[in-house]
C-alpha positions, 0 to 999 in steps of 0.5 A: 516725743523728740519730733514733737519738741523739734516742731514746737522749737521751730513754730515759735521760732518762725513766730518771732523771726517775722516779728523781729522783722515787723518790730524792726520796721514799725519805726522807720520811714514808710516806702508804700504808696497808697495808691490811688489815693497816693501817687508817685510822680512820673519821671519826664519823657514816660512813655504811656498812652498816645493821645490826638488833638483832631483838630490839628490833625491834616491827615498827612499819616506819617504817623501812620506810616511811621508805627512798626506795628501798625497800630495807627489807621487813619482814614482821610476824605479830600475836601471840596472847593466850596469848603474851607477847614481852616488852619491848625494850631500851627499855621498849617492849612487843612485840605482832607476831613479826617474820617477815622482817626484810631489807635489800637493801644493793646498793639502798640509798644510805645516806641514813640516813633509816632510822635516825632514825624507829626508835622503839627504836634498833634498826637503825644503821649500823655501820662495816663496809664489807667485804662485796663478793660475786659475786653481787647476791642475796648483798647482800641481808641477813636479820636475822629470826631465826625459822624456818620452823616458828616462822612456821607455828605463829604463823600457825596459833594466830593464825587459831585465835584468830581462828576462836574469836573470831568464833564467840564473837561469833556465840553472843553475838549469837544469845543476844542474838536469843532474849533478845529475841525471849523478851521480846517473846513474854513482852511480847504474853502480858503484854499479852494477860492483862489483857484477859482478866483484865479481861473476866472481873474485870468478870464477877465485880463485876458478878456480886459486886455481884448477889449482893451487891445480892440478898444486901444486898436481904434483909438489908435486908427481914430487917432492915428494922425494925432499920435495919443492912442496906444498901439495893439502890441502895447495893450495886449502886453499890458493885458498878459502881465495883469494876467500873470500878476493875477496868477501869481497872486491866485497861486500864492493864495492857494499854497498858503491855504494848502499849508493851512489845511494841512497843520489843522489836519495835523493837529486834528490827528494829535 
């Protein structure tokens, strides 16, 4: 009987406590937002879910390399010659086709250290803070906006240019080869000729001079009274000093066309 009086006691106690508590507050100002038709205001510099203007983006990837937990990957393909990307928002030129541009949000700690390395402002965060999924891969975010055949034709004109490039270097280097290997060839014949040039210049003086000692010989005897010719000894002594200039000359040719030779060989060995 006592137990049954004591349970009745504390029921209707219970019963008015939480009503004294309802009364209480049924006349004082509201304090429940009723979301989501309600929402409070954010406070400024939140940090919430990270978002990318690709149309900024150069693809430097010191946002990538700046996230602690590596939950940026970016891909980047470099753009040909013959095509113009453009500048950014902010005057930057754009040089790479950024190919794959993904966050995956379920990884980051929104420490913000992302946010402040972009050199154009491109990626921020954005007061957005609905998006719970099912599933975790659903968290991972693409802001890339190329397709599959806009990456398979970058890739493709970038190996053709590369092919075109280095097959222009290879001619280039091999018409270098056969200047050089022509100047040497035209080095050895320079220095070839003088030699013959002067075994055969010295022939011709040395025969020049017989011709012309014999010829001086008989204007001399022919003209001996009269004294205008020239004397034996005279014209052969010119004969010799032609023959030597000539020599010298040839011997000149020779050392000149030997140290040619020999600094195209030299090139050709580096």
């Amino acid at each position: 009987m006592v137990k049954a009086l004591s349970d009745t006691y504390l029921t209707f106690k219970t019963i008015f406590t939480g009503m004294g508590i309802t009364f209480r507050h049924l006349f004082t100002k509201s304090v429940t937002v009723q979301y989501p038709v309600q929402r409070d205001v954010l406070p400024e510099r939140v940090r919430l879910k990270l978002h990318v203007n690709i149309d900024d983006c150069i693809g430097c990837r010191l946002c990538e390399r700046a996230c602690p937990v590596e939950c940026i990957d970016i891909g980047t393909i470099k753009s040909t010659d013959d095509v113009d990307l453009g500048e950014t928002s902010t005057g930057h030129k754009k040089k790479l086709w950024v190919d794959k541009f993904d966050i995956d949000m379920a990884k980051c700690c929104y420490c913000e250290l992302c946010v402040h390395p972009c050199p154009t402002d491109c990626i921020t965060m954005v007061e957005e803070y609905e998006y719970s999924v099912y599933d975790r891969n659903d968290l991972i975010f693409p802001f890339s906006d190329m397709t599959p055949e806009q990456i398979e034709e970058a890739n493709r004109k970038l190996e053709e240019e590369a092919e075109a490039k280095s097959r222009k270097k290879e001619e280039a280097m091999l018409a270098k080869k056969k200047k050089a290997e022509a100047q040497a060839a035209g080095g050895e014949a320079d220095g070839d000729k003088p030699k013959d040039a002067a075994s055969g210049g010295s022939t011709e003086a040395g025969g020049s001079a017989e011709t012309g000692g014999e010829e001086a010989g008989g204007e001399g005897a022919g003209t001996e009274k009269s004294g205008t010719g020239k004397s034996d000894a005279e014209a052969s002594g010119d004969g010799d000093a032609d023959a030597e200039k000539a020599a010298r000359r040839a011997e000149r040719e020779a050392r000149r066309a030997a140290r040619r030779a020999e600094r195209e060989a030299k090139k050709k060995s580096e």
